[in-house]
N, C-alpha and C positions, 0 to 999 in steps of 0.2 A: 253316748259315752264320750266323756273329755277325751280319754287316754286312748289312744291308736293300737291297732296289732303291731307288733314285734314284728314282722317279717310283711317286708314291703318293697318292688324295685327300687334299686337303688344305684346312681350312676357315680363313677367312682374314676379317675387319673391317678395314671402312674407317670411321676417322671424323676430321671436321676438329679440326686442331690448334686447342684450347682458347688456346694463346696467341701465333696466328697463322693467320688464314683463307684465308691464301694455298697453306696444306697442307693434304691430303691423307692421314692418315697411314693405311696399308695392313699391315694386320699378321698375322704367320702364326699364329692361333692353335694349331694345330696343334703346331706348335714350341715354340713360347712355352709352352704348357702340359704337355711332354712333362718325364721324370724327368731329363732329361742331366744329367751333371755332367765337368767334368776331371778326368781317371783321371792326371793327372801324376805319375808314381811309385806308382801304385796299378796296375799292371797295363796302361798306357799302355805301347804298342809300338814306340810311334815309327812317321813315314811312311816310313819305311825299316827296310827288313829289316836293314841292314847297319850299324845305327845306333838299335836299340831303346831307348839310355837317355836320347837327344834331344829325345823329345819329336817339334813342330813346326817344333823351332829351326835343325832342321838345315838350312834355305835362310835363314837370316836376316830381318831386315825392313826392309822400306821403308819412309821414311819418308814421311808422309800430304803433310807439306807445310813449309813454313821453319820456323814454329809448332810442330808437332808436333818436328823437330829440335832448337830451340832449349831446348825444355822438356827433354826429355830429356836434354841437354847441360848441362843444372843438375844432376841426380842422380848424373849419371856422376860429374861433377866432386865429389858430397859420400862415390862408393866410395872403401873404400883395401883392401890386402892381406888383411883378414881377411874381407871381404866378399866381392871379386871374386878371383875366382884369376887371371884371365890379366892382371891391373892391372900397368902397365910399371915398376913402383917407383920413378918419380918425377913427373913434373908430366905430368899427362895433356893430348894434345894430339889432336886431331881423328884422324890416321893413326892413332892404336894403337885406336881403334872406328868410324871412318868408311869405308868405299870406295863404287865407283860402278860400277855394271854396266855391261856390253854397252850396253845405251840411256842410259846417260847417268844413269842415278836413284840418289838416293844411299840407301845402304841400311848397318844394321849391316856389320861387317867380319866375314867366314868365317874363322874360322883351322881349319888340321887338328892331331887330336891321336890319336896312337895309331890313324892310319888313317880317324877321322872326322869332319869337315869338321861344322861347327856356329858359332851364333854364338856372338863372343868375349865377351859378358855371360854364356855358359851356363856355369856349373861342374860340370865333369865330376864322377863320383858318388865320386874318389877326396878329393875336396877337401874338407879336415879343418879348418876353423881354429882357431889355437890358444885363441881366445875360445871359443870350443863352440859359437858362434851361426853362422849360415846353414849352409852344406854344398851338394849336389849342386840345380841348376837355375838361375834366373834369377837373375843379383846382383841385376838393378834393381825383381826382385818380393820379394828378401828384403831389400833397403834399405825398403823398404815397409812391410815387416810391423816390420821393426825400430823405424820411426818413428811407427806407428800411424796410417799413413796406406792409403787405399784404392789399388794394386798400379795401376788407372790413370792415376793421378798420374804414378808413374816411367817409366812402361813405353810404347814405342811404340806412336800407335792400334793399329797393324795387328794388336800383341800380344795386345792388351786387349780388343777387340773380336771375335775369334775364339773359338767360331763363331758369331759372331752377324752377318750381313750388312744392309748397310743401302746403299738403292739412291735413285737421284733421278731424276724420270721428270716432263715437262712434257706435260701434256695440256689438251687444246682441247677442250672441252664441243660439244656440238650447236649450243648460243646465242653460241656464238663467245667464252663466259668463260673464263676459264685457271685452273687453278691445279700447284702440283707435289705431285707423288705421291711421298712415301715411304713404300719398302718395309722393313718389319722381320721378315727373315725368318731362315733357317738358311742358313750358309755350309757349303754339303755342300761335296763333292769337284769340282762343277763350278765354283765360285769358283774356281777355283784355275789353270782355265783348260785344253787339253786334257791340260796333264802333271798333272791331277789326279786322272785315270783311271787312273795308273799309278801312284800311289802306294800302297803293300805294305800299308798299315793308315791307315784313320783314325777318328775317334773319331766323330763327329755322327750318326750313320745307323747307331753301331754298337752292338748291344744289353749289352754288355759295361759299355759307357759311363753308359748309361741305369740308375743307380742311385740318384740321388738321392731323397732325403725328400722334400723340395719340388718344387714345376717352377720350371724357367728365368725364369719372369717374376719368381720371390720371391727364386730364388739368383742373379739376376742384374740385383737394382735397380739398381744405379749404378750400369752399365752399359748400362743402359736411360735410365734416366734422360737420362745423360751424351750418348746419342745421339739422343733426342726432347725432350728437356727434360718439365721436373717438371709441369706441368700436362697434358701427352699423357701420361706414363705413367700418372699417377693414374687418366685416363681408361682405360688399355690396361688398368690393376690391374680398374677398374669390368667391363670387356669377358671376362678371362680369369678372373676370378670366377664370373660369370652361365655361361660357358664346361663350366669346368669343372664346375657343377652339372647341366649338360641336354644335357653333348656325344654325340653320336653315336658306336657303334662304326667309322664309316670315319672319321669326324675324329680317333683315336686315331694317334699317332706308333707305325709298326709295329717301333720299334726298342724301344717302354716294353714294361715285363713286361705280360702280360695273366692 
């Protein structure tokens, strides 16, 4: 089986945020120093069977917060036709990318094509433009790379951030101190909640995935970064360094080659 158990040691550093004593930062080494990389179009199967050249896209995203909407709502506004394919060809308005689930949260808009349902930023793999620039995946990861800018800039947290999870946890010391604990760790399949278990494939846990040159902590600086800030990761760099020279075989991620 490509895909590993859910539940594996895992060796994990705490230490306080360098530019904030009031954190905790809680980090999965394990993870963080495993080979993963995004197989998008590289042999990524999509979390549906019915739906292998989607990616993760095929449920869309929510957005984190007004913020994280309004940001995003500046790059939509800079696609036009040769970037996005599903772009309305005239003055983009909230309904041709916004809708709001079942609870109320507003998330990317779903549209179906040819039977399957994805978000309406994904370009399906037939989309050709007549520039020869983007093609099949994310407009607002290829308005990105077009502008030489870093993919989470455009791209919704929830986007950008996958898999990498990041948790916030208030703890009361024995002396009655406080502070919060965040987690950096892997957004396996139970992120996802219990329809997480029923998804057909996915990438984190799966040895397929696990190709990268580097680990996660080096292919995934600004990312990191962006989610600890620049003086914790430096420290996280300090941790997964030392890490990686004297780790133990169960602190290996059982999805890396061995």
């Amino acid at each position: 089986m490509p895909e590993v158990d859910l539940v594996f040691p895992r060796a994990f550093v705490e230490f306080e945020n360098p530019a904030d004593a009031s954190e905790v930062m809680r980090c999965d080494l394990t993870w963080l120093t495993s080979s993963f990389m995004c197989i998008f179009g590289q042999g990524c199967q999509g979390i549906y069977a019915d739906a292998p050249d989607t990616g993760c896209c095929t449920l869309g995203a929510h957005f984190a917060d007004k913020e994280d909407e309004q940001r995003v709502a500046s790059y939509v506004a800079q696609l036009d036709e040769t970037q996005w394919q599903f772009h309305p060809g005239r003055e983009v308005k909230k309904k041709h990318w916004i809708e709001t689930d079942e609870e109320g949260e507003r998330k990317t808009l779903m549209i179906e094509v040819d039977g399957q349902r994805a978000c309406v930023f994904h370009n399906r793999k037939d989309f050709a433009p007549p520039n020869g620039q983007g093609g099949a995946g994310c407009a607002l990861h290829g308005l990105a790379l077009q502008q030489g800018r870093n993919p989470l800039e455009t791209k919704p947290d929830v986007c950008w951030q996958l898999p990498i999870r990041r948790r916030f946890r208030n703890v009361e010391r024995q002396d009655g101190t406080t502070y919060t604990e965040v987690t950096i760790t892997e957004y396996d399949r139970r992120g996802w909640g219990e329809g997480g278990h029923d998804l057909d494939w996915y990438c984190s846990g799966n040895t397929e995935a696990h190709v990268a040159v580097e680990a996660v902590y080096i292919t995934h600086a600004a990312e990191l970064t962006e989610l600890m800030g620049p003086a914790a990761y430096a420290e996280l760099v300090r941790h997964c360094d030392a890490h990686v020279r004297s780790r133990s075989a169960l602190a290996l991620h059982p999805a890396d080659p061995h």
